[in-house]
TIKOL-299729 format. One line per 3 residues: number of its first residue (from 1); for each residue y, z, x of N, C-alpha, C, CB. Coordinates in steps of 0.2 Angstrom, whole numbers. Last residue first. Glycine has a CB too. Example, Ala and Ser with C-alpha at 12.3 -4.5 7.8 and 13.67 -1.06 7.14 Angstrom:
<lumlos>
2) -11,35,64,-5,36,68,0,39,64,-3,29,70; -28,39,66,-22,39,62,-16,39,66,-22,45,57
</lumlos>
This chain:
<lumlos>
117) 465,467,566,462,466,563,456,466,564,463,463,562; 478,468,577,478,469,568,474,471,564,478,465,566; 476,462,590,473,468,586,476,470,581,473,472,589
114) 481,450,591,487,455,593,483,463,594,493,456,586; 474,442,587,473,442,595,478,450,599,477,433,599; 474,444,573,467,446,576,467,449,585,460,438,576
111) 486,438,572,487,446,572,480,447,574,489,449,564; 483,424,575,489,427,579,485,436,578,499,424,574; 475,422,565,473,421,571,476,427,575,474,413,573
108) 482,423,553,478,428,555,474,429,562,473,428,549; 492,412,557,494,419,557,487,425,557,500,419,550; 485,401,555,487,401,560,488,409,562,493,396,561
105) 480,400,540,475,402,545,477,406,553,472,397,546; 491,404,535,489,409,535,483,409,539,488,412,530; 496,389,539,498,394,542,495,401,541,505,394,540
102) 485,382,532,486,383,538,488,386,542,487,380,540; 491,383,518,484,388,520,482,386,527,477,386,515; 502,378,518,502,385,518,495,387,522,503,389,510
99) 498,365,520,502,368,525,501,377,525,509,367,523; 492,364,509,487,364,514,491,365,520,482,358,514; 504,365,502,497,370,499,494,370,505,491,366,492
96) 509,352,504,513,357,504,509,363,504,517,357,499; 499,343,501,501,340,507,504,349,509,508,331,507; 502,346,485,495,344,490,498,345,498,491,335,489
93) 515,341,483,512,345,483,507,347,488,511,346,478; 514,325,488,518,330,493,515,338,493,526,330,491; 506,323,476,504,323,481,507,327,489,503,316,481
90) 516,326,466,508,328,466,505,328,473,503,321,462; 524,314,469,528,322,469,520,328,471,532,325,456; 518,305,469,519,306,475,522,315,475,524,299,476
87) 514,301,457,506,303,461,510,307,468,499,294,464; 521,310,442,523,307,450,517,305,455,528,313,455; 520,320,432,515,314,432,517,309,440,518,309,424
84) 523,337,436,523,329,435,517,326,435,527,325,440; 520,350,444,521,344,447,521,336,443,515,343,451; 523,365,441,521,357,435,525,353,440,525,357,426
81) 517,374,448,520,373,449,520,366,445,521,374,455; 505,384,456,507,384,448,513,380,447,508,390,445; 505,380,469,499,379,465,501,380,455,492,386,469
78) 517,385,474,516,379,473,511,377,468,515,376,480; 513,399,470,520,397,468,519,388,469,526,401,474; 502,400,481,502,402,474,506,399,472,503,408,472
75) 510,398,495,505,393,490,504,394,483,498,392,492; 519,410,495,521,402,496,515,397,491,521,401,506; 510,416,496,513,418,490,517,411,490,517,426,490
72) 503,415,510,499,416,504,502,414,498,497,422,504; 517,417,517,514,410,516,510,409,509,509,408,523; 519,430,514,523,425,512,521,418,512,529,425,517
69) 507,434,522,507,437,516,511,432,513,511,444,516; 513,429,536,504,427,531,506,428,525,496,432,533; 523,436,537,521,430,538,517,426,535,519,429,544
66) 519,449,537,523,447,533,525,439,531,529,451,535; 511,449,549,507,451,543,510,449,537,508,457,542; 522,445,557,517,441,559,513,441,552,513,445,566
63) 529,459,558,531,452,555,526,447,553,535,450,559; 518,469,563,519,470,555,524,462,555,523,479,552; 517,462,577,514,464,572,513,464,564,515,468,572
60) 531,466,578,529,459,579,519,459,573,529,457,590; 529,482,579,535,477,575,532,470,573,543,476,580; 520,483,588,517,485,581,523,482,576,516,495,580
57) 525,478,600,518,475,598,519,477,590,512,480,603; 546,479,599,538,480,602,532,478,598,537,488,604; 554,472,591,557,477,594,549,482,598,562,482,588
54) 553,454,591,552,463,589,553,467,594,546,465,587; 559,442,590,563,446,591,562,453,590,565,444,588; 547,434,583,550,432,591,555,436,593,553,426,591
51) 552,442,573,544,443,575,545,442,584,537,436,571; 560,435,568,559,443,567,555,444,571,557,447,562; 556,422,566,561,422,569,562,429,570,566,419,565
48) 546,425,554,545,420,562,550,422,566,546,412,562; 555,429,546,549,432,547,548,432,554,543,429,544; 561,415,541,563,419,543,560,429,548,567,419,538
45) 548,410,539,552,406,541,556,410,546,557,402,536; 546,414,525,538,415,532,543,411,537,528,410,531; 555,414,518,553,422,519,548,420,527,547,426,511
42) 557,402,514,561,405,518,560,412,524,565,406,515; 545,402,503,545,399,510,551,401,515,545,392,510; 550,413,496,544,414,500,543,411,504,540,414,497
39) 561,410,490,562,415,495,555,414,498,565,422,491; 556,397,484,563,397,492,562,402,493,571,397,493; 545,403,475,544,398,478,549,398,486,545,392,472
36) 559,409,468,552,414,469,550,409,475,544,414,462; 561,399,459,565,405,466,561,408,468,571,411,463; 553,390,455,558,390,458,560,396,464,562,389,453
33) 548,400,443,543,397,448,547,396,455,541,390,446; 559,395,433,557,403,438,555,404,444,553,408,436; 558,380,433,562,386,435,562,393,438,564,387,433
30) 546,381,428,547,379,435,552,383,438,548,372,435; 545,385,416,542,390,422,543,388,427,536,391,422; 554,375,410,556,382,411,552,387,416,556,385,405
27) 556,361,420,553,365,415,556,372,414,547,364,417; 560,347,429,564,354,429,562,356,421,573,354,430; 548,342,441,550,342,434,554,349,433,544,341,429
24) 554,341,458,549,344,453,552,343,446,548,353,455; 562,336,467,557,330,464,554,332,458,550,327,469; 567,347,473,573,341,471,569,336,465,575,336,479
21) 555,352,479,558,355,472,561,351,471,561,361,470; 554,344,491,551,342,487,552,345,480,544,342,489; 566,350,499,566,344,499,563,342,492,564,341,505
18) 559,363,498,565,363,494,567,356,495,569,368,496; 550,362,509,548,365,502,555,362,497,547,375,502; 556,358,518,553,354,515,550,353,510,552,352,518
15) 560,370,523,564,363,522,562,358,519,566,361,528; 549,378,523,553,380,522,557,373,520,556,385,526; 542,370,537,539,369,530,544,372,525,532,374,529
12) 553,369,547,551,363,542,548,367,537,546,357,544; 551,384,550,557,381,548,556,374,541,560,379,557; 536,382,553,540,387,548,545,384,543,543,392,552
9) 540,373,565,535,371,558,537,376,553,525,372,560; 548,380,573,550,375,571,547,372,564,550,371,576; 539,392,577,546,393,573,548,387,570,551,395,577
6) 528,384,584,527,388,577,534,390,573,523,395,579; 535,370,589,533,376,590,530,379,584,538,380,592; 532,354,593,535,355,589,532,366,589,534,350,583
3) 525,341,600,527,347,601,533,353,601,526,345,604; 519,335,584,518,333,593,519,342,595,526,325,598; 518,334,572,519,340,574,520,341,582,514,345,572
</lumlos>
């Protein structure tokens, strides 16, 4: 992550959510799972990009909120997600979960300093 931004990590996790579906067993709840899963990591990605672009404090704000929220819903969607038998598919997962739950740490951080919270 050297020196890599918050928009950039977003960006990656989003990219690399959908690198590791490429691997996911194609089941039927996966599939649904599936879409759900891109819009939500795209969602905290594109969010980011809103946010660095608000139209004042209570705009950036509420993106920031929509940030977290998407991340949150990002992990769910991974956590139910039939990972296989792969240790490696399994394991990216993992690796993918504890992203998310970084970023809602990062993002509740962000909205406490904003006063959000």
């Amino acid at each position: 992550m050297g020196g890599e931004n918050l928009a950039e990590r977003t960006e990656r996790f989003a990219r690399d959510v959908r690198i590791w579906l490429r691997t996911a067993p194609r089941t039927e709840c996966n599939r649904e799972d599936l879409k759900q899963l891109v819009r939500a990591s795209g969602s905290v990605a594109a969010n980011h990009i809103e946010a660095d672009n608000a139209l004042g404090d209570p705009d950036r704000l509420m993106r920031f909120r929509i940030c977290r929220k998407e991340a949150r819903e990002a992990g769910l969607w991974l956590r139910l997600m039939d990972a296989g038998d792969k240790v490696a598919v399994q394991t990216e997962r993992g690796r993918l979960v504890d992203e998310t739950d970084q970023l809602m740490r990062i993002y509740s951080t962000i909205i406490r300093r904003l006063g959000g919270e």
